[in-house]
N, C-alpha and C positions, 0 to 999 in steps of 0.2 A: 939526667937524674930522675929517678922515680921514686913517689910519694904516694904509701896507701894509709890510710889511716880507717879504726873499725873499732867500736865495743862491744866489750862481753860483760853479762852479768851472770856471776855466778853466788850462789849460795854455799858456805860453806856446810855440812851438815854437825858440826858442834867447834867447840872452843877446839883451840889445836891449830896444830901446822899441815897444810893441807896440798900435798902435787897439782902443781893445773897446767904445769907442762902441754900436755895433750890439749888443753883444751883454749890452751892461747896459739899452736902450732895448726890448729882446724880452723881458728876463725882466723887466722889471715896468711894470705898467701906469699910468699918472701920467694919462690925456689925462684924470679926471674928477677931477683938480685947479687949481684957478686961479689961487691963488698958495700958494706953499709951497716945500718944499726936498725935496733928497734926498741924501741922508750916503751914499757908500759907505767900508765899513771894511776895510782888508784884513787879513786874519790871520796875518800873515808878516811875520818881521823879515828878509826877505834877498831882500825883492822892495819897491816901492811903488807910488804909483799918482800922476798927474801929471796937467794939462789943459796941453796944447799943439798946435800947429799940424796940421792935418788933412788935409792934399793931399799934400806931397811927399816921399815916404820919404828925401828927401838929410836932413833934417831929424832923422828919426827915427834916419840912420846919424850926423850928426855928433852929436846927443845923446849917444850911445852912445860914441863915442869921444874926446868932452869926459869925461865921468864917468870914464871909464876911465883917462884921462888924469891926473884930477886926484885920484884915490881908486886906485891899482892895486891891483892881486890882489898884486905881487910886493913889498910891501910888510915891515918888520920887525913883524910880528903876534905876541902873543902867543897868541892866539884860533886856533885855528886845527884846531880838533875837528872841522870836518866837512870839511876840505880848504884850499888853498891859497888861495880865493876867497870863504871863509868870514866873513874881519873886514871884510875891504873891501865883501862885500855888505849886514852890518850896515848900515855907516853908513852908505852909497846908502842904507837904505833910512829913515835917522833923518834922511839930510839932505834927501830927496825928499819923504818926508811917507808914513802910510797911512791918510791920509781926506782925502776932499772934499765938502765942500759945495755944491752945485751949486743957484741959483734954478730953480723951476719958473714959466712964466708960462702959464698957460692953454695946461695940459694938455704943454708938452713944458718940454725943460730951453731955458733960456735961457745957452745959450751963443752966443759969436761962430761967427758963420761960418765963422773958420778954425779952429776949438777943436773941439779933439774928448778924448777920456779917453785915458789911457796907463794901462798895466801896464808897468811898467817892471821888466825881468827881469833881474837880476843876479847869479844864478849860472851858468856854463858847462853846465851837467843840470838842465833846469827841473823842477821837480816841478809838482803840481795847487797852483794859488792858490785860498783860499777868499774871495771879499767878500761881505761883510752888505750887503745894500741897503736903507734905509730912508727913504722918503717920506713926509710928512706935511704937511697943509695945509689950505684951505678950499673947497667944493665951488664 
């Protein structure tokens, strides 16, 4: 069994849903496993992380504008200690999830073709996201 674990911090650069595909398949290296998994964990309650569709950013705008939609900022919050986008970014981030598990199949992740990762950023002032990447499996 092999076990690599590694983090990334990345910045989103605004509110929105954001590919980082790329940039979780550079910081760790999986091609000398053959079957196995890999968990990323995010360390944030007012961000999460999603697998969805990989080509068209329309997708990634009406994402954003469904969520928005269905959760606003302008909300009757009691929460509301770090700004006006505070409670609402909570729960985006309890109703979107902060992990995935992703199959590895010889050596990459097994995802669809059109699936790629999200960061999905839900405050208006993104700050640094930290996610734990954890792979583990059989050589």
């Amino acid at each position: 069994m092999i076990f690599i674990q590694t983090t990334i911090n990345i910045k989103a650069p605004s509110r929105g849903f954001h590919l980082i595909t790329d940039k979780v398949l550079s910081a760790i290296d999986i091609k000398v496993i053959r079957i196995g998994m890999l968990n990323l964990f995010l360390k944030h309650t007012s961000a999460s992380l999603s697998i969805n569709e990989n080509i068209s950013p329309d997708v990634r705008r009406d994402l954003e504008s469904i969520s928005s939609s269905l959760v606003p900022d302008s909300g009757e919050y009691e929460h509301v200690l770090e700004g006006y986008d505070d409670m609402s970014s909570h729960f985006k981030s309890s109703m979107f999830g902060v992990s995935l598990n992703i199959p590895i199949k010889d050596g990459e992740l097994a995802l669809g073709i059109w699936q790629g990762i999200y960061l999905n950023e839900h405050r208006d002032r993104p700050t640094k996201r930290e996610i734990v990447l954890t792979a583990w499996g059989t050589p």
